[in-house]
C-alpha positions in Angstrom: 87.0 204.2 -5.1 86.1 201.0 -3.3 83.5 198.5 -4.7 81.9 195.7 -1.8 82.9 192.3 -3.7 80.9 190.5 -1.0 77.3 192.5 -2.1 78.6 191.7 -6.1 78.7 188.0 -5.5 75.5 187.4 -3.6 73.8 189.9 -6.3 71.1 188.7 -9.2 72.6 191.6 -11.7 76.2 191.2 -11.9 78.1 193.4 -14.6 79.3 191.9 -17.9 83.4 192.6 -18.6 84.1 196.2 -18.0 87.2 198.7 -17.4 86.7 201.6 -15.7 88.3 205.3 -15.5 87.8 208.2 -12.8 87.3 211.7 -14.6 86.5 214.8 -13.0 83.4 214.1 -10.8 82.2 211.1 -12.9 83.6 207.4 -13.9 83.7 206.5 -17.5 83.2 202.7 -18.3 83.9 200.8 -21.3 83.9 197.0 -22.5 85.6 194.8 -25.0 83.8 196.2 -27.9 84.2 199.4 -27.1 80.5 201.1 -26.1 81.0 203.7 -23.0 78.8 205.2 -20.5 79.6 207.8 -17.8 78.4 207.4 -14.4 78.3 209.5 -11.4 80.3 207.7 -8.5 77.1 207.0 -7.0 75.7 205.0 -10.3 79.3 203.5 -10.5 78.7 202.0 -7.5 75.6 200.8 -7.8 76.6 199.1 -10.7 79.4 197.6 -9.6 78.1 196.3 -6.5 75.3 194.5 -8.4 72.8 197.2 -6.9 70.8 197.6 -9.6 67.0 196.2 -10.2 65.6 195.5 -13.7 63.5 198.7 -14.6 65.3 201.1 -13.6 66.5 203.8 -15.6 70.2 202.9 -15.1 69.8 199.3 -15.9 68.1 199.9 -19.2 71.2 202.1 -19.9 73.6 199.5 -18.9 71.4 197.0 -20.5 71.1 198.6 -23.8 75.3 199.1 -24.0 75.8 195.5 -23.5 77.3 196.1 -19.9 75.1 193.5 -17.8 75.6 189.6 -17.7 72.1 188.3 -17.6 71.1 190.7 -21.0 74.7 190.6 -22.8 74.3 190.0 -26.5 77.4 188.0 -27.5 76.5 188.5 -31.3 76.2 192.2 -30.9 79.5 192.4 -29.5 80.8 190.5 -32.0 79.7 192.7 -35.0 80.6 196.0 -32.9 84.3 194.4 -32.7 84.5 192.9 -36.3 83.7 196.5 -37.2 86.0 198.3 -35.2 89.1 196.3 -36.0 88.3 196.0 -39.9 91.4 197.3 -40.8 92.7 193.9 -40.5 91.1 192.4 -43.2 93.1 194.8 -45.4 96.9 194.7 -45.6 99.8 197.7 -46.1 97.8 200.6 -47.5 100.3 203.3 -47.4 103.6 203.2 -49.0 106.0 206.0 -47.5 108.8 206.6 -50.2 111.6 208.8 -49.0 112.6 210.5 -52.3 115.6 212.1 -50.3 117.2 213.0 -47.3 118.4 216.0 -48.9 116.5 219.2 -47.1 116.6 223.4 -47.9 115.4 223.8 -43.9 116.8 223.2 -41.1 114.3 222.4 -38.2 114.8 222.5 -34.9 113.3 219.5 -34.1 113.7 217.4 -37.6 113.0 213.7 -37.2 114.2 212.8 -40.8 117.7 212.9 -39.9 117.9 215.6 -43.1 121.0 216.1 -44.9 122.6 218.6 -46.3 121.9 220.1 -50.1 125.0 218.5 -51.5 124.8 215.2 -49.8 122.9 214.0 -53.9 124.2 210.1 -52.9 120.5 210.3 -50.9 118.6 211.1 -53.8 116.3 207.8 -54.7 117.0 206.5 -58.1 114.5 205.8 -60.9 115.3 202.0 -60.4 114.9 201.9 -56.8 111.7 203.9 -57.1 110.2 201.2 -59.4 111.0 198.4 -56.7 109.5 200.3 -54.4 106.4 200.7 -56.7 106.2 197.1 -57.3 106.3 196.5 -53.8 103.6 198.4 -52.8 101.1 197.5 -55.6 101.4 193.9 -55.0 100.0 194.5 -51.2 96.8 192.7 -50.4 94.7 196.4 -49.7 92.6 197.2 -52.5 93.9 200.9 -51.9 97.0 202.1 -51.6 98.5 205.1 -51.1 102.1 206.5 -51.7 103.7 209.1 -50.0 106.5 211.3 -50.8 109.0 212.3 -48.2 112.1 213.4 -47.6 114.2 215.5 -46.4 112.1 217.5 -48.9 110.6 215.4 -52.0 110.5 218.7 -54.4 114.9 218.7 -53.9 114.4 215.2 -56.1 111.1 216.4 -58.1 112.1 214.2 -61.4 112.1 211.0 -59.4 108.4 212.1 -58.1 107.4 212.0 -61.8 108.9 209.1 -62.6 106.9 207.2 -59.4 103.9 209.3 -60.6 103.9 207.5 -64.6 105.6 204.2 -63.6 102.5 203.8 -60.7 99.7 204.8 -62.6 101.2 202.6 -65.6 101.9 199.4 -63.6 98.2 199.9 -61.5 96.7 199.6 -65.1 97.3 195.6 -64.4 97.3 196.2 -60.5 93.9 197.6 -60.4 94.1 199.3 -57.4 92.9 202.6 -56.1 95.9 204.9 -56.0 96.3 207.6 -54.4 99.5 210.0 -54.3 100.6 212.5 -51.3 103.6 214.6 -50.7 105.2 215.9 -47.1 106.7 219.3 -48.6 107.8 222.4 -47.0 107.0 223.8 -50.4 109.7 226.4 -50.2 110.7 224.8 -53.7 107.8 224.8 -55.6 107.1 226.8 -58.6 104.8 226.9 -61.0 105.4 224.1 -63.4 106.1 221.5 -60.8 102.7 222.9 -59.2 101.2 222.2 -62.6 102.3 218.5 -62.6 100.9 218.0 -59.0 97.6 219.0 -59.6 97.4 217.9 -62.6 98.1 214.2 -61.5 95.8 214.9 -58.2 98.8 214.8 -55.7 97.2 215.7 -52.5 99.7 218.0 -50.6 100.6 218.3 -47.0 102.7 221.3 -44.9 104.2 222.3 -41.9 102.6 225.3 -40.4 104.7 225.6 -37.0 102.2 228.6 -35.9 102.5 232.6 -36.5 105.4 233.9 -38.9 108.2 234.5 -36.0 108.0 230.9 -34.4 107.6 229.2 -37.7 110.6 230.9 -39.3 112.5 230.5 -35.5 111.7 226.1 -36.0 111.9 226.0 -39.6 115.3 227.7 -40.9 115.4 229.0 -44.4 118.8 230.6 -44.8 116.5 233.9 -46.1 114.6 233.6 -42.7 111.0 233.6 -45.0 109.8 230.1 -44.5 106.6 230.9 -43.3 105.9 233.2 -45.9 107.0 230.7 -48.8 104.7 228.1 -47.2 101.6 230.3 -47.0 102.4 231.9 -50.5 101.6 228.5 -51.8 99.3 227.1 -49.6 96.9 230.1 -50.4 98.4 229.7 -54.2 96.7 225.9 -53.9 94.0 226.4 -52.6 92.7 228.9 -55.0 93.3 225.8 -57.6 91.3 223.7 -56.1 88.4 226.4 -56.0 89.3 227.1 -59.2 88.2 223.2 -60.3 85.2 223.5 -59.0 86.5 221.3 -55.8 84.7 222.0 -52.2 86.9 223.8 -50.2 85.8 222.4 -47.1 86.9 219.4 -48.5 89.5 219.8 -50.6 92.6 222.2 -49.3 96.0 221.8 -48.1 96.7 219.8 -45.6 98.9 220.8 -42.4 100.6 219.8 -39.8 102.4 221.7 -36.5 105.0 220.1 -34.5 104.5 221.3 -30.7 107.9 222.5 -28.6 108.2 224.2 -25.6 107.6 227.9 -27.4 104.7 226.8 -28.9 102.8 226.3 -25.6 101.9 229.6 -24.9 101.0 230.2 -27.9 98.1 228.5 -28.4 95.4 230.8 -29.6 97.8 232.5 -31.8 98.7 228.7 -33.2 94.8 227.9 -34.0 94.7 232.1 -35.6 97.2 231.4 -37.7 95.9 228.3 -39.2 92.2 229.6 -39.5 93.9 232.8 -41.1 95.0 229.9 -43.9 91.4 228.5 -44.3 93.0 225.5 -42.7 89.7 223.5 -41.5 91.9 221.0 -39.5 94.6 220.9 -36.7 96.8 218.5 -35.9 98.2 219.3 -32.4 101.2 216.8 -32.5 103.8 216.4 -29.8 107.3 215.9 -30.0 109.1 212.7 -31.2 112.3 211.3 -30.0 113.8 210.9 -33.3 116.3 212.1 -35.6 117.4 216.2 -34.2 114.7 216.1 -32.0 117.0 214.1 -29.5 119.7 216.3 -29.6 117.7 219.8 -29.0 116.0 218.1 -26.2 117.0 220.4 -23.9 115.7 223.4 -25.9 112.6 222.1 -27.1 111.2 219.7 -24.9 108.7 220.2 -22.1 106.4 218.0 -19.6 103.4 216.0 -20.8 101.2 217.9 -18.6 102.3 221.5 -19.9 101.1 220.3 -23.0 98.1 219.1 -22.0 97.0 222.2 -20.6 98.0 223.8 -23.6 96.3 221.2 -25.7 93.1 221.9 -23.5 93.2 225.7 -24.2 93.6 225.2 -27.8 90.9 222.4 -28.2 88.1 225.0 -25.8 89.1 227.9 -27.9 88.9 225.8 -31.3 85.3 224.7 -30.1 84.2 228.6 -28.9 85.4 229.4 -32.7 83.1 226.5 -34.4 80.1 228.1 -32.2 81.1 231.5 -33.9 80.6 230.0 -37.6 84.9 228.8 -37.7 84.8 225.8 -39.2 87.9 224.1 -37.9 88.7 220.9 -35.6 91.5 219.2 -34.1 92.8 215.8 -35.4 93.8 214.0 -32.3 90.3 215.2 -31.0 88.7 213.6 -34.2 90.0 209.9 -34.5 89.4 209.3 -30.9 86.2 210.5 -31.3 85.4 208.8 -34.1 86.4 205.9 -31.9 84.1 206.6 -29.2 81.0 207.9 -30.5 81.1 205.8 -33.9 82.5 202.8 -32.8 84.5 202.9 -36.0 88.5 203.2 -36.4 89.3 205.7 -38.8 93.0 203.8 -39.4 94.9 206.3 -38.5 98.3 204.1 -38.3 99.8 205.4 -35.3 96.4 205.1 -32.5 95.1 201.8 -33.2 95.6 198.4 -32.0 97.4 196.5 -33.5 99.2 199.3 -34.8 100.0 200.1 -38.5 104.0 198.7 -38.1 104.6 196.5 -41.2 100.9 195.1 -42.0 99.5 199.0 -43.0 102.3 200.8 -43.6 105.7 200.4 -45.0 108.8 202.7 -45.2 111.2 202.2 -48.5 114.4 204.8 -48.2 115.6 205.8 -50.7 118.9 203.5 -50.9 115.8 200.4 -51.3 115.7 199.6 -47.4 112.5 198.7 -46.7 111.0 199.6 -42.5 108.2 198.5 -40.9 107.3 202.1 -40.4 108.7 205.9 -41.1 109.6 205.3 -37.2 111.9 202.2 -38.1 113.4 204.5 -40.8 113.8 207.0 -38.6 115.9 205.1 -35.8 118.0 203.4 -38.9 118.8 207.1 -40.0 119.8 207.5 -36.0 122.0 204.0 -36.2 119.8 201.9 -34.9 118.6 198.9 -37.3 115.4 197.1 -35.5 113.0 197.5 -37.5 114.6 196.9 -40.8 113.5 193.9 -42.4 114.7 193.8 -46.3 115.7 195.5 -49.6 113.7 196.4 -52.5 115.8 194.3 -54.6 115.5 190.9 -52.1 112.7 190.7 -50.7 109.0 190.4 -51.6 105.5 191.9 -50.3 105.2 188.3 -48.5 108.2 188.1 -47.4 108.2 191.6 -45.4 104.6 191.5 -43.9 105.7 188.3 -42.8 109.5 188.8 -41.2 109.4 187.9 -37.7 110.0 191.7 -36.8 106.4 192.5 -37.9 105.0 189.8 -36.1 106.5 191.0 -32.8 105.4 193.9 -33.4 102.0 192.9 -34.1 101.5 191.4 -31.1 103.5 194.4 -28.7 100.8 196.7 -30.3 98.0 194.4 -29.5 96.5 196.5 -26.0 94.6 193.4 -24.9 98.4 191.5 -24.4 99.8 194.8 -22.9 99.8 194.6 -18.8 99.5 198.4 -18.3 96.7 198.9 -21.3 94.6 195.5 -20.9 92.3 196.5 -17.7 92.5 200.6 -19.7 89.0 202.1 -20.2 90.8 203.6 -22.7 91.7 200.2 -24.6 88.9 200.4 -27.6 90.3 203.5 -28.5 94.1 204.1 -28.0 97.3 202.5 -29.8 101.1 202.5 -29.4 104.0 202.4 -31.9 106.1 199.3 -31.0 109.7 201.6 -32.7 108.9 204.8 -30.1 108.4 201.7 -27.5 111.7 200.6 -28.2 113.5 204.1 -28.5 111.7 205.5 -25.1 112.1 202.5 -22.9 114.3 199.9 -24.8 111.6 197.7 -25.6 109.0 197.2 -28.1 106.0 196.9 -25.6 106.9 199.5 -23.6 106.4 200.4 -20.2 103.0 202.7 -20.4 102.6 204.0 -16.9 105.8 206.0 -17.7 105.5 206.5 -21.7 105.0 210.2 -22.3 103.0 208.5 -25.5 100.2 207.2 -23.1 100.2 210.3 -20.9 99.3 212.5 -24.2 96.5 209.4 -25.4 95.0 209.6 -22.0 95.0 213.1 -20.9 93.4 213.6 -24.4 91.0 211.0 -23.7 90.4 212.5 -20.4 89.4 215.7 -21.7 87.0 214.3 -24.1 85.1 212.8 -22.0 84.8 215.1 -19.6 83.2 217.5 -22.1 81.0 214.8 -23.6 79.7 214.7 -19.8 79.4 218.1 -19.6 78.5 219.5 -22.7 76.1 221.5 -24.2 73.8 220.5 -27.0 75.8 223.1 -29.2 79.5 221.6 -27.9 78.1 218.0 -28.6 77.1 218.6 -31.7 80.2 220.0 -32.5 82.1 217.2 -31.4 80.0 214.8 -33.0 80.4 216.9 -36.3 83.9 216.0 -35.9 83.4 212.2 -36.6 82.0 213.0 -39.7 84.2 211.6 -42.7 83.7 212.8 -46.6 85.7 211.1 -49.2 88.0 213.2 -50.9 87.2 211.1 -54.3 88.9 213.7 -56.6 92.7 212.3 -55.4 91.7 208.9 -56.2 93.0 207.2 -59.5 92.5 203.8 -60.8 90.4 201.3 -61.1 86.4 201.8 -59.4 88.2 205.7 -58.5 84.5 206.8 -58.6 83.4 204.2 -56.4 86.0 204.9 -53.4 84.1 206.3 -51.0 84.1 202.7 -49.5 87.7 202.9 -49.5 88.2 204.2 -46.3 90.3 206.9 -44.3 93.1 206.9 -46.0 91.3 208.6 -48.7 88.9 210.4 -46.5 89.1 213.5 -43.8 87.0 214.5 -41.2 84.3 217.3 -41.8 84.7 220.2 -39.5 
């Protein structure tokens, strides 16, 4: 699309800062603080070229998004920024404690690097898990969360207790709001250690790969009934939490699905089997090139574009299933809407700018090596030692946040100092993780006109805001429900728990 520059610089309306996007039959524009409009090509033009005469309907659209020169309101645009990026007046809010590498499955695509069932030297010991405790409590956030991973956390289940007491003990002084999650394939829980959780409000997350034959295919127990195991328990949860009195729309099992190449025709049986669950959210997650993942490439990989379309089919038919009464949405869909029609990040880690690497996460594994991020643990795990940047036993909360490794990192995931995301209409919105940077293309900013990372962000994007263009009242509403973020109060411990609905997304979910 050409723009006259000779008409813009002779014209009385120029535009204030803006990037700019082609989709489908219209052009999407955005500025620094992140407000959008869509355009035809025709309005585009016109506004571009400095066609545009005070009045007109266009210019009091342009106008009132902050996208002309001669009407800009700097102090505007500095509130809607300060908003956006308030996650950086916080610090590391979720602690990721790998318990064990130790794992009863055997994925296809497992980006823990798990190890076998006798390999106990990975187990986490009580002492390390207080380091890692102490660590995490002395952060700067006034929330914090920890997760347990693995391998699978239950293989280790007496060292979750002991994080559980020592935590809530030490936060007595801390005075933090806590908050405690678990990644489990759940294959070896039974009921007294799903007495404990619930008990001490441990919110629990899953992998759901899909229907029973490709979960069990991805997800190998050696008695082939992973699936079922999972959804015994899921259901078996569940039913707790309605049992408590807790709002199921809220309050459920969380899980995830990890997308290969069989999964992409499958994508209405995919969103059936998790609605079959009373799962209320979708996460549609690509692969990552970590841990096995690398070495089944060749089996489970596919192009960016087959899983777009896939991701397209699966987002329409999600949407035609809200219309029926279906409550259910799709997480990727929801934090970049939040982003656009809210003009709030929800801090989701991995899609914001800068990105969560060592100032809102940290990784401690469970020999007391302490990551920038579960990715950084991840390439150790895979030989590759970039992104660690101490020991629970050396190094202090100041000392970490502060190690020259989180500052480049910092600044590779800032999208305004990125040459292929600065001039992005997409910018407000997106993120990148400086560790798949560096495994992808060898480098930490990455090279984003050839990241399959950015092609996912964008085609996402793209999809978005073609049906925001298009929509329907129903489909916008919808969409807009989407954004919507509860607090899930009941998993938050501590001091002001009843007050944390201010505390953010880390202890919230979108309402579906």
């Amino acid at each position: 699309m050409s723009v006259d520059l000779q008409r813009l610089s002779l014209s009385p309306t120029k535009p204030a800062f803006f990037r700019w996007r082609e989709v489908g039959d219209n052009v999407v524009i955005t500025n620094f603080e992140g407000n959008f409009l869509i355009l035809s090509r025709d309005e585009f033009a016109a506004f571009a070229e400095g066609r545009i005469e005070a009045g007109e309907e266009l210019y009091e659209r342009l106008s009132a998004a902050n996208f002309l020169r001669e009407t800009y309101d700097v102090d505007r645009a500095a509130e809607s920024y300060e908003r956006r990026k308030s996650f950086l007046n916080s610090g590391v809010n979720l602690g990721i404690l790998v318990v064990t590498l130790r794992c009863n499955e055997s994925c296809v695509y497992c980006h823990a690097s798990r190890a076998n069932m006798d390999a106990v030297h990975t187990d986490m010991s009580p002492a390390v898990a207080e380091k890692a405790v102490d660590l995490f409590l002395a952060s700067t956030s006034d929330f914090v969360t920890l997760e347990f991973q693995g391998g699978e956390p239950l293989v280790n289940f007496p060292v979750i207790q002991h994080i559980i007491e020592y935590a809530l003990e030490r936060n007595k002084t801390a005075g933090k709001r806590l908050e405690f999650t678990m990644v489990s394939n759940l294959a070896l829980m039974d009921d007294e250690k799903l007495a404990y959780l619930l008990e001490k409000k441990v919110q629990i997350c899953t992998s759901i790969d899909g229907p029973e034959k490709l979960h069990n295919a991805q997800r190998k127990l050696a008695t082939m009934d992973s699936h079922q195991k999972a959804v015994h328990w899921i259901r078996r949860i569940n039913e707790e939490y309605a049992a408590a009195g807790l709002d199921p729309t809220l309050y459920h099992v969380e899980a995830l699905l990890t997308t290969t190449r069989a999964t992409l025709p499958l994508w209405r049986e995919v969103v059936d089997a998790y609605t079959k669950l009373g799962c209320r959210a979708l996460f549609l997650r690509p692969l990552d090139p970590f841990g096995f993942a690398e070495r089944t490439r060749k089996r489970v990989e596919y192009d960016r574009d087959d899983y777009l379309e896939y991701y397209r089919n699966a987002v329409d038919y999600m949407i035609e299933l809200n219309k029926q009464g279906v409550e259910i949405l799709e997480r990727f869909a929801a934090i970049f809407l939040t982003k656009i029609l809210r003009g709030e990040d929800p801090n989701f880690l991995d899609v914001r700018a800068p990105a969560g690497t060592g100032i809102g996460q940290l990784a401690v594994n469970y020999d007391g090596t302490v990551f920038t991020c579960d990715e950084g643990r991840m390439l150790h795990e895979m030989g590759d030692d970039t992104f660690l940047i101490g020991h629970v036993d050396t190094h202090r909360y100041r000392q970490l946040v502060g190690h020259e490794t989180v500052h480049t990192a910092v600044i590779a995931s800032n999208l305004d100092g990125q040459p292929d995301c600065v001039n992005c209409a997409y910018n407000p919105y997106c993120g990148t993780i400086p560790a798949t940077n560096h495994k992808t293309s060898g480098s930490v900013f990455g090279r984003m006109r050839e990241s399959n990372v950015c092609a996912v962000h964008k085609g996402i994007q793209d999809y978005l805001f073609q049906k925001l263009a298009t929509a329907d009242a129903e489909t916008r509403e919808i969409l807009e429900r989407w954004t919507t973020v509860r607090p899930r109060e009941h998993f938050v411990q501590g001091v002001e728990a009843a007050e944390a609905e201010t505390a953010g997304a880390e202890a919230a979910e979108p309402t579906p």
